[in-house]
N, C-alpha and C positions, 0 to 999 in steps of 0.2 A: 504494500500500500504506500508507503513513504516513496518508494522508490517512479509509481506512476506520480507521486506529488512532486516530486522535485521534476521529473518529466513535462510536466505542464506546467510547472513557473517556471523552468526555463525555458519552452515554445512562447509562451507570455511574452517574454524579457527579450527574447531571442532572435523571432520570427519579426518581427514591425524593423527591424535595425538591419536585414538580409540585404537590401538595394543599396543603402549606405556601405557596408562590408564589402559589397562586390564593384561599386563605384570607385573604391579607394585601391583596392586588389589590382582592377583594371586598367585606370592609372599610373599604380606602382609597376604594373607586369608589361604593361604594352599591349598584350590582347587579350583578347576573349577566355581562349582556354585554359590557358595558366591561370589566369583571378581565377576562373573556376577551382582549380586545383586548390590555390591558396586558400579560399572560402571555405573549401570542405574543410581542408587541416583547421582551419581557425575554428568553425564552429565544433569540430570533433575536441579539439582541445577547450573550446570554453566551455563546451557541458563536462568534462573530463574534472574540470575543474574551478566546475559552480561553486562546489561548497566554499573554496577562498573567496568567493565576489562577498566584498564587505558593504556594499551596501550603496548609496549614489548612485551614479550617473550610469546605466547601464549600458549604453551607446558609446560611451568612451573606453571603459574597459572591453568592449566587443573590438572595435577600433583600435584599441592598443596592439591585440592579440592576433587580430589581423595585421597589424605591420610586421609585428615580431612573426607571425608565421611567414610571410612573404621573404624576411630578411633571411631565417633559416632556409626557406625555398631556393633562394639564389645560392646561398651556401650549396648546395646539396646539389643543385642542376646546373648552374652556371658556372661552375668549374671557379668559384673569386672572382669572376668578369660578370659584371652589370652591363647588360644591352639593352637600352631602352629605347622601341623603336613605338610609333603609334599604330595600331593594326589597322589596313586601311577598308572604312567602312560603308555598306553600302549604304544609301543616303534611306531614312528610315522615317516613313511620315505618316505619323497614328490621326486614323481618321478621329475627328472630333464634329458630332452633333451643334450646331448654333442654329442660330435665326440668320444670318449668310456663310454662304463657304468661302473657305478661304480663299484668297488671289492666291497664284498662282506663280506669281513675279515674287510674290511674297514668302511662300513656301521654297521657295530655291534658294531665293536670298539667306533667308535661314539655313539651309540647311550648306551652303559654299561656306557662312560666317562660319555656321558648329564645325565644318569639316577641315577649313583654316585653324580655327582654335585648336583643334587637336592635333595638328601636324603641329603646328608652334609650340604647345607646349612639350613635345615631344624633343622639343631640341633644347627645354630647360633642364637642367641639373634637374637629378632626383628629390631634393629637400627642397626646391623652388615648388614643384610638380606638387607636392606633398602637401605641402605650404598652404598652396591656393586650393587645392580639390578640399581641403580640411574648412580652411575656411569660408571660399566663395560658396562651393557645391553643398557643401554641407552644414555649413554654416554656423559651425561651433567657434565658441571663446574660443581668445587667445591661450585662456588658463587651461581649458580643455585642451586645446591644440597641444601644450606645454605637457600636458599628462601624457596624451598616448604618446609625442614623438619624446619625449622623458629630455626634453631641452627647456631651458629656461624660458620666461615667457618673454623677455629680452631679445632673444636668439631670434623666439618666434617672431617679432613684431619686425626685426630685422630683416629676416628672411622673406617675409612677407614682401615688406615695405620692395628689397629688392629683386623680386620674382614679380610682384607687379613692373614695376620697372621694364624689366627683361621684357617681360610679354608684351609690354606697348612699344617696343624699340623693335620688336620683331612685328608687331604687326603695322607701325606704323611704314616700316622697312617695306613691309610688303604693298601696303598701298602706295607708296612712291614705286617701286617696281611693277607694280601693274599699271597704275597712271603712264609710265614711260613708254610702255607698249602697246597703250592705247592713240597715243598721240605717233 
């Protein structure tokens, strides 16, 4: 009996924090299948080792566990070489019910920007990468940010500050390089 309760408070705790988990996996990993991988090992190791969760923010300790799985991952597969490359993906557009459909100039548009942003940050440093998904995507404090990557919150507001940076030097880069080919 104990052991289907602790089954169901951690599917509770667990399951609503899955898309965050693999958002950040994804990211870290560069595609699809590897987060996959990562994801399992994370969730197999945080129900492994529910009974330590002391209590708080349970998305952040999920989050933690996922990077530390990831970091082991690259340990174990990547032979000490980190390759972070963006998986390239095909453009993916969830039909959505309103009172007008969407344009159509509008939906591409979108979906060039998201396909741009993921190539650019693809050619950010791994702790930039991390940085922003943690914060813009997911949208947790800096204090939180500071738990899972277990850096000060210093570090983080730095990193931050500098991974925005990066990203608008690169995407500004690139609109000047597509303007020049257009003229």
């Amino acid at each position: 009996m104990a052991l289907d309760d602790r089954k169901r408070r951690f599917e509770v705790l667990a399951l609503p924090h899955l898309d965050a988990a693999f958002n950040l996996a994804r990211w870290l990993a560069g595609n699809t299948t590897d987060a996959e991988d990562v994801v399992q090992d994370a969730y197999l190791r945080a129900y492994r080792y529910f009974s330590s969760f002391q209590g708080g923010d349970f998305r952040v300790w999920l989050l933690g566990i996922v990077r530390n799985c990831f970091i082991d991952w690259v340990r174990e597969n990547r032979s000490g070489r980190m390759l972070f490359q963006a998986e390239p993906n095909a453009a993916e557009v969830e039909t959505v019910w309103t009172a007008t459909p969407p344009d159509p100039e509008a939906l591409l548009l979108e979906t060039l920007d998201s396909q741009t942003l993921e190539r650019m940050m693809a050619h950010l440093p791994l702790e930039y990468r991390e940085i922003l998904l943690l914060r813009e995507v997911e949208d947790l404090s800096y204090k939180e940010i500071a738990t899972i990557t277990t850096t000060p919150i210093g570090t983080v507001m730095s990193r931050l500050s500098r991974a925005r940076l990066a990203l608008r030097k690169l995407w500004l880069g690139a609109e000047t390089k597509e303007a020049s080919h257009v003229l």
